[in-house]
TIBANU-585318 format. One record per residue (C-alpha): residue number from 1; residue in one letter; chain; x, y, z. Coordinates in steps of 0.001 Angstrom, whole numbers. Layout:
BEGIN
nr / rest / kette / px / py / pz
NUM / A / A / X / Y / Z
...
//
This chain:
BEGIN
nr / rest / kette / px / py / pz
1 / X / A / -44150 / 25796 / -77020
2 / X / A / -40719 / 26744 / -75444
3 / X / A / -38129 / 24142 / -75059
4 / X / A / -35983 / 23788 / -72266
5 / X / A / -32991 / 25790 / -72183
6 / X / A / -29914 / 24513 / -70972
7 / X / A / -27210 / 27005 / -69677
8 / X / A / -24318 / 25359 / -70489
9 / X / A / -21972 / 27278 / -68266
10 / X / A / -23818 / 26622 / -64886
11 / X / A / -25306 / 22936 / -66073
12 / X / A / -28898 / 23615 / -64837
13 / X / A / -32048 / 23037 / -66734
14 / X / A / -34005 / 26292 / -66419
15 / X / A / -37620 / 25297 / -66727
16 / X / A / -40040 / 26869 / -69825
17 / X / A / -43361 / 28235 / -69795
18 / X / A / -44607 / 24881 / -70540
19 / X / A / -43289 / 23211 / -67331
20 / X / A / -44732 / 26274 / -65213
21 / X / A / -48418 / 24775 / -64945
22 / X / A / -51294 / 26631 / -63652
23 / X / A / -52639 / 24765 / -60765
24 / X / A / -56212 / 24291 / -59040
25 / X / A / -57028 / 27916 / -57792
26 / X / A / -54934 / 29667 / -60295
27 / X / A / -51731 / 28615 / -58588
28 / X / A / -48249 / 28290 / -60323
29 / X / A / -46125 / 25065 / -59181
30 / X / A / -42964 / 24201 / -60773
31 / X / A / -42302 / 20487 / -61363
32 / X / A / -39682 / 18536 / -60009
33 / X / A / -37888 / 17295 / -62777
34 / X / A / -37836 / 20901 / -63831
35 / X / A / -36629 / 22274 / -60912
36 / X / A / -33894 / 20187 / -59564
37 / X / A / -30342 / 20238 / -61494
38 / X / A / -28712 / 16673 / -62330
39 / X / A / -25725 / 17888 / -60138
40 / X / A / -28540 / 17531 / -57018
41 / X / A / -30422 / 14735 / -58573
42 / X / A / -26774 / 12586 / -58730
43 / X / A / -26323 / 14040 / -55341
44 / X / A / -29004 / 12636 / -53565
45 / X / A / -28632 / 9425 / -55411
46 / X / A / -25311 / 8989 / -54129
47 / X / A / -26001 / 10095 / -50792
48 / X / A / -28656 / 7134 / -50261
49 / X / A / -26067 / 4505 / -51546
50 / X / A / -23524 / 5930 / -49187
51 / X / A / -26553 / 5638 / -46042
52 / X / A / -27070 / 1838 / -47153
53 / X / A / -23570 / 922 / -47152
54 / X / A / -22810 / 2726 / -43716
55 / X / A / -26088 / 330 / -43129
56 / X / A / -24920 / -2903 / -43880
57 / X / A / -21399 / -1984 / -42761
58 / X / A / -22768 / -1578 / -38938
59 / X / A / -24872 / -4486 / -39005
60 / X / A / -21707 / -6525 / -39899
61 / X / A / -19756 / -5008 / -37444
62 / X / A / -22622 / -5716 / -34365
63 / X / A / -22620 / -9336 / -36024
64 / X / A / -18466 / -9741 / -35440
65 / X / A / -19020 / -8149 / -31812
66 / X / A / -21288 / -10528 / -31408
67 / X / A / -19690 / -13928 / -32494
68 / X / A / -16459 / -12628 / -30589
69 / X / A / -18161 / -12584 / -27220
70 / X / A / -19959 / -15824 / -27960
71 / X / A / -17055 / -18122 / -29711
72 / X / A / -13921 / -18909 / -28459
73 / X / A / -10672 / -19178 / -31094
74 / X / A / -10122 / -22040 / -33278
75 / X / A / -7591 / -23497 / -30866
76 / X / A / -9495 / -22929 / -27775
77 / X / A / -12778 / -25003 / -26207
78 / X / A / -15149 / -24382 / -23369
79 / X / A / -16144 / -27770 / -21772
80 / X / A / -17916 / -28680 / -19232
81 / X / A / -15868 / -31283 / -16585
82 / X / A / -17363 / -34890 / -15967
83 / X / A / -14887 / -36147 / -13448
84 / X / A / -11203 / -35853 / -12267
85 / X / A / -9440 / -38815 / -13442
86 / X / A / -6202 / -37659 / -11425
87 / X / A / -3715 / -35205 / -11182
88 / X / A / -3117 / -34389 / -14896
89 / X / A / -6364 / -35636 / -16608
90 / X / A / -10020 / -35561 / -16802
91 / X / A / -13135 / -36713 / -18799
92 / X / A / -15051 / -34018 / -19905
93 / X / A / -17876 / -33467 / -22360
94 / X / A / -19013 / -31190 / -25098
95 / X / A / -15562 / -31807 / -27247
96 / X / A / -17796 / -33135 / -29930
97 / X / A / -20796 / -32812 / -31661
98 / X / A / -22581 / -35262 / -29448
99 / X / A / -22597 / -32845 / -26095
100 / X / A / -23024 / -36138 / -24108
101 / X / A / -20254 / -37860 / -25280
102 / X / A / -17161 / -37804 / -22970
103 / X / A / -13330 / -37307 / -23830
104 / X / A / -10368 / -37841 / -22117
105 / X / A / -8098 / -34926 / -21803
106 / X / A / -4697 / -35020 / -20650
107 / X / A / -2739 / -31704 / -19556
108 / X / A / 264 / -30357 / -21480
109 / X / A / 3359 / -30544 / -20129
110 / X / A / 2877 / -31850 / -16839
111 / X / A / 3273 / -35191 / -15370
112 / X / A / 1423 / -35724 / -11716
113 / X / A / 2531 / -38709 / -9551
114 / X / A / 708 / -41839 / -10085
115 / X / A / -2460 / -42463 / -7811
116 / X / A / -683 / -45591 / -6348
117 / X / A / 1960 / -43081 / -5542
118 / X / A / 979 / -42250 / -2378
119 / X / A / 272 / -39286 / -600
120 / X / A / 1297 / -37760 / -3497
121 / X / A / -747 / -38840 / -6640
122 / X / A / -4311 / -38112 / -4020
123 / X / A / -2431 / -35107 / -3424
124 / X / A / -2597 / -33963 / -7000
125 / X / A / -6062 / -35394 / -8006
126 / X / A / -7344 / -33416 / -4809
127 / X / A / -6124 / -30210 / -6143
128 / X / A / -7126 / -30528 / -9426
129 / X / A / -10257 / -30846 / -8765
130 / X / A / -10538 / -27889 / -6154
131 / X / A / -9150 / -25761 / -9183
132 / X / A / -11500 / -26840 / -10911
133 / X / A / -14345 / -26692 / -8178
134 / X / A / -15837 / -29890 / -9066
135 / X / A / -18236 / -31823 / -11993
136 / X / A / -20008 / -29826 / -13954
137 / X / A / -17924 / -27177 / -14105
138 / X / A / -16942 / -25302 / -17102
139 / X / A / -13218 / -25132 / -17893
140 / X / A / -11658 / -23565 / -21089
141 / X / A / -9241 / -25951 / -23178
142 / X / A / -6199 / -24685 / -25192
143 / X / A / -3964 / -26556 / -27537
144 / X / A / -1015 / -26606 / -28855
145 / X / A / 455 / -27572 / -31924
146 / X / A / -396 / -31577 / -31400
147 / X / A / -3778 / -31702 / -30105
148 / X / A / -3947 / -35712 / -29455
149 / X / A / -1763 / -37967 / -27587
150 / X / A / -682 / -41584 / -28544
151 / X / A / -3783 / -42903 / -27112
152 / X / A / -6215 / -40862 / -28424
153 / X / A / -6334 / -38653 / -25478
154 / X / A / -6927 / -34722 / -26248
155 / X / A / -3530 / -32905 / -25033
156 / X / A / -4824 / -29244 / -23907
157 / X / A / -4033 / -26266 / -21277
158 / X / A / -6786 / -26194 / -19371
159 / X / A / -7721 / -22576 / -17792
160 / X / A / -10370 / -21794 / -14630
161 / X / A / -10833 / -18340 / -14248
162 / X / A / -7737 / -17188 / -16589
163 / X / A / -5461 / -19378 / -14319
164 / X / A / -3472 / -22194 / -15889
165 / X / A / -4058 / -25512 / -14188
166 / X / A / -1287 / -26976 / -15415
167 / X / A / 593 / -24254 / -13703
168 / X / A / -278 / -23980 / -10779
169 / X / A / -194 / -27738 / -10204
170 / X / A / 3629 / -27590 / -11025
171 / X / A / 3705 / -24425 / -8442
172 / X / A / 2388 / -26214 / -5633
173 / X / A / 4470 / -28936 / -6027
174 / X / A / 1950 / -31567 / -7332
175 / X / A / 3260 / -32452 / -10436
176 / X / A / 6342 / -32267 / -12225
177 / X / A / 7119 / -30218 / -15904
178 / X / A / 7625 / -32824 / -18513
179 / X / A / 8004 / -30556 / -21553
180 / X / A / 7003 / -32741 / -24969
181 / X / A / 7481 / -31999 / -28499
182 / X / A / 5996 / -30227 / -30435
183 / X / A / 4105 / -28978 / -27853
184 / X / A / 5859 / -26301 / -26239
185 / X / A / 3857 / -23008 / -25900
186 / X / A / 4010 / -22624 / -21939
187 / X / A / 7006 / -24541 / -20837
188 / X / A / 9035 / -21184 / -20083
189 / X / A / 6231 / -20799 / -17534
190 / X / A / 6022 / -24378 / -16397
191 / X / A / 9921 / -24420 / -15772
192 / X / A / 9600 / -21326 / -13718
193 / X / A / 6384 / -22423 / -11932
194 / X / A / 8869 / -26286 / -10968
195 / X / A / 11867 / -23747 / -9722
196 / X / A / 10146 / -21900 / -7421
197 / X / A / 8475 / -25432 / -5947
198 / X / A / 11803 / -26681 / -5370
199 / X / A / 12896 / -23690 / -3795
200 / X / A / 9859 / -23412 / -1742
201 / X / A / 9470 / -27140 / -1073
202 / X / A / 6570 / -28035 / -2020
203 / X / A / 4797 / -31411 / -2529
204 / X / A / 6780 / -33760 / -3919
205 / X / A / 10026 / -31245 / -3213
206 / X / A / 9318 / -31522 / 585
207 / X / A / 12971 / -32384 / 2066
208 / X / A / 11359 / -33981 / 4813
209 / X / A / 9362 / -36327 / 2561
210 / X / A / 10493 / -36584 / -1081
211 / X / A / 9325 / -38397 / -4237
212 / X / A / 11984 / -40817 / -4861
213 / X / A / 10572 / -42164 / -7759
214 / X / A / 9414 / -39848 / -10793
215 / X / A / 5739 / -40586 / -12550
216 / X / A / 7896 / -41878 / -15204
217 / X / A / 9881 / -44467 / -13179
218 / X / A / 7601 / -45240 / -11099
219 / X / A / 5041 / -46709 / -13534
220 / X / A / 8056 / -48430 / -15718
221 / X / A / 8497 / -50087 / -12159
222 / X / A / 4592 / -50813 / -11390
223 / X / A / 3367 / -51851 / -15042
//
């Protein structure tokens, strides 16, 4: 019986008599391991590791898409609102495990008039909670570098809509910017948003009816 002959310039197995076998019916087959070359037979192999990994690589990448619609960033929160407590916090819930349990949350950089201030502590509560459309809503929370006040009280950025609350309650004239360290991510925005309430006259810049008293004073004065 023949052996197989390799041809060592071209690397291919050329298949004997022996591996030519006479079939049912008098018909010649080769087999496969005779005909194929271990160039192909590598070939193929590598081929179906390469379809695998291309696999598992698009799974993980529909998996990331995924998460990234569903999650927010680690500094971020979506919450749903319990109640306006006045013009620069609120009590929401869903900041811990517990989805019942409610925190207070008190907005960064701002500092609204107290609610014995009047008109002009109503004045801020009552926009703050037409931003924010009323209970139940959902509102998105962002912090800064310290993410709890003195008290306990989560200090956030608070979005509706991809507008800043804090913001626009400075805009309108409803609050005043207080920046606090280290907390300091927005106040470029919050110091513009105060200058062009001043100019404008707004809320508690109204010439005809000012604030005399700053949050600040005023509840040194009314403790």
């Amino acid at each position: 019986m023949r052996n197989k002959q390799l041809n060592k310039a071209g690397g291919r197995w050329s298949p004997s008599a022996a591996e030519v076998r006479q079939g049912a019916g008098g018909k010649k087959f080769c087999s496969l391991g005779a005909a194929a070359t271990i160039g192909e037979f590598v070939m193929v192999v590598s081929l179906g590791n390469w379809i695998r990994k291309i696999a598992i690589l698009v799974c993980l990448l529909l998996l990331v898409s995924c998460q990234s619609k569903n999650q927010l960033p680690n500094n971020q929160a979506q919450v749903k609102v319990a109640r306006v407590v006045s013009g620069q916090s609120l009590e929401v819930l869903g900041m811990a495990e517990q989805p019942n349990l409610i925190s207070q949350v008190r907005l960064v950089g701002v500092d609204a008039p107290d609610l014995r201030q009047r008109p002009w502590g109503e004045a801020a509560k009552e926009q703050l909670e037409n931003l924010i459309g009323g209970a139940e809503e959902l509102v998105e929370l962002e912090f800064d570098l310290e993410a709890k006040d003195k008290i306990g009280r989560t200090l956030a950025y608070v979005w509706k809509n991809k507008v800043l609350l804090n913001e626009e309650l400075v805009k309108q004239g409803n609050a005043m910017f207080v920046g606090r360290s280290p907390n300091h991510k927005y106040d470029q925005r919050l110091e513009r948003a105060q200058q062009w309430a001043r100019l404008m006259g707004q809320g508690i810049w109204n010439p005809e009816k000012p604030m005399r008293l700053t949050p600040a004073e005023f509840r040194r004065q009314n403790l």
